[in-house]
C-alpha positions in Angstrom: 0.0 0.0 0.0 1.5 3.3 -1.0 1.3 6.2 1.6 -1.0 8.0 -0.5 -3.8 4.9 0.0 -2.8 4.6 3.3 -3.9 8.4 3.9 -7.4 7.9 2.0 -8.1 5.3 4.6 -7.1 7.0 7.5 -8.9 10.3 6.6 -12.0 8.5 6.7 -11.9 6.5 9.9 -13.4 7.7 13.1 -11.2 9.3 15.8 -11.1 6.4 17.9 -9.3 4.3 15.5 -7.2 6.9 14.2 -6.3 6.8 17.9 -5.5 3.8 18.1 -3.3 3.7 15.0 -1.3 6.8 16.3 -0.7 5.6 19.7 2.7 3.8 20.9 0.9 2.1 23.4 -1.3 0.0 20.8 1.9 -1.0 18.9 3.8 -1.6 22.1 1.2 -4.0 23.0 1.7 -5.7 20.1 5.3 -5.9 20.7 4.7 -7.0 23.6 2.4 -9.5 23.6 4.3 -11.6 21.0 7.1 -11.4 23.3 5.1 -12.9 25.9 3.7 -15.6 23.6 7.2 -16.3 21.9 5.8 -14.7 18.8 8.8 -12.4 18.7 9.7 -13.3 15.4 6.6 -12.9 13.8 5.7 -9.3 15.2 6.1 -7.3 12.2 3.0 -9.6 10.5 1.3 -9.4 13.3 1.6 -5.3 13.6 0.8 -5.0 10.1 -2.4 -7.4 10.6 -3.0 -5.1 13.3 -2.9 -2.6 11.0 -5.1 -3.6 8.4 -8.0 -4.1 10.9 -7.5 -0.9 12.1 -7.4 0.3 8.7 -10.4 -1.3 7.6 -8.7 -3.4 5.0 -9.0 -6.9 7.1 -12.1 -7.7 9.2 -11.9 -8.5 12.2 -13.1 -12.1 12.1 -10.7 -12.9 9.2 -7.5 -11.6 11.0 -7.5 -14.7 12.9 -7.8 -17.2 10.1 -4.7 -14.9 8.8 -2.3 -15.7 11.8 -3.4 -19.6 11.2 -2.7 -20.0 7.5 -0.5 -17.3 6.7 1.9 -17.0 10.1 1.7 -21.1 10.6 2.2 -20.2 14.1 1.3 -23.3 16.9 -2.0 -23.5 17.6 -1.7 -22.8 21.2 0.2 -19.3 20.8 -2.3 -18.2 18.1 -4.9 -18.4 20.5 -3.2 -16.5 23.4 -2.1 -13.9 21.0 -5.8 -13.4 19.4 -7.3 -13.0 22.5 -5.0 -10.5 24.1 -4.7 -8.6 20.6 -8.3 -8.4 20.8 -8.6 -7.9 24.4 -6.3 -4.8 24.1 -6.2 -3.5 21.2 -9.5 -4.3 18.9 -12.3 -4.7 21.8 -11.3 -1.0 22.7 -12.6 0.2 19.5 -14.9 -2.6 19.3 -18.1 0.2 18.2 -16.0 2.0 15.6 -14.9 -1.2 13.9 -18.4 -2.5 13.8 -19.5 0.5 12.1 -16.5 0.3 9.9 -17.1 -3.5 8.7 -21.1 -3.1 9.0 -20.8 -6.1 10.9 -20.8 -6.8 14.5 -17.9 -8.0 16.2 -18.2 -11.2 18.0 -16.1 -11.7 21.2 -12.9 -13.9 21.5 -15.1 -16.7 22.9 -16.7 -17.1 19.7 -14.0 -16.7 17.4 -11.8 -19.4 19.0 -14.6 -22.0 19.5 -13.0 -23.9 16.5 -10.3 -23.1 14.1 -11.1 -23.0 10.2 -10.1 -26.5 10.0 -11.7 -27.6 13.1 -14.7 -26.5 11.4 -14.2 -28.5 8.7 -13.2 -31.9 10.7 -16.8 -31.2 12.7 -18.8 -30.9 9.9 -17.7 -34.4 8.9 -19.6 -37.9 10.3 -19.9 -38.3 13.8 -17.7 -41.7 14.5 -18.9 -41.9 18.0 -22.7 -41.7 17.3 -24.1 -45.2 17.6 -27.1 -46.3 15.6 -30.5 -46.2 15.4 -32.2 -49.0 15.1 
């Protein structure tokens, strides 16, 4: 994205999540809750993923299936770093980001529940169900 896309975006967005895109405290809390996670490595991905949500570029519900598939990052430390990225920095500005994506914004809870995959493996035939007879 060139600067000049970046500002059309920005210009648009409501205070709140302009805030939240100026502030060093939302990008230290990026920082640091991939340290805490042992994400390190991956925190620029993650800060720009950040970003795009923010930006209104990647909703919120897809920014987790984009630390699964594109990040391949355990499982485990995908989920802890979800919730606390939504916990402090999306759930904040939770309202704008609604209004943003015209969509409402489900709570961690529900967006872990299952992966993508998970999904898929569910949907399948239940091997435990005995039958009917």
């Amino acid at each position: 994205m060139t600067s000049e896309e970046y500002l059309q975006l920005y210009k648009k967005l409501p205070l709140d999540l302009k805030d939240s895109l100026d502030s060093m405290e939302t990008w230290d809390n990026v920082f640091n809750i991939c340290k805490r996670n042992n994400a390190e490595d991956k925190h620029q991905q993650i800060a720009e993923y950040v970003c795009d949500v923010l930006l209104g570029m990647l909703p919120p519900n897809e920014f987790r299936e984009k630390l699964i598939k594109e990040l391949e990052i355990e499982p485990e430390m995908e989920k802890k770093v979800f919730r606390e990225i939504f916990r402090y920095i999306l759930f904040p500005v939770k309202r704008s980001l609604a209004e943003l994506y015209k969509m409402e914004i489900a709570l961690p809870g529900a967006m872990l529940e299952a992966a993508p995959e998970e999904k898929e493996k569910a949907e399948g035939e239940d091997i435990y169900r005995e039958p009917i007879e």
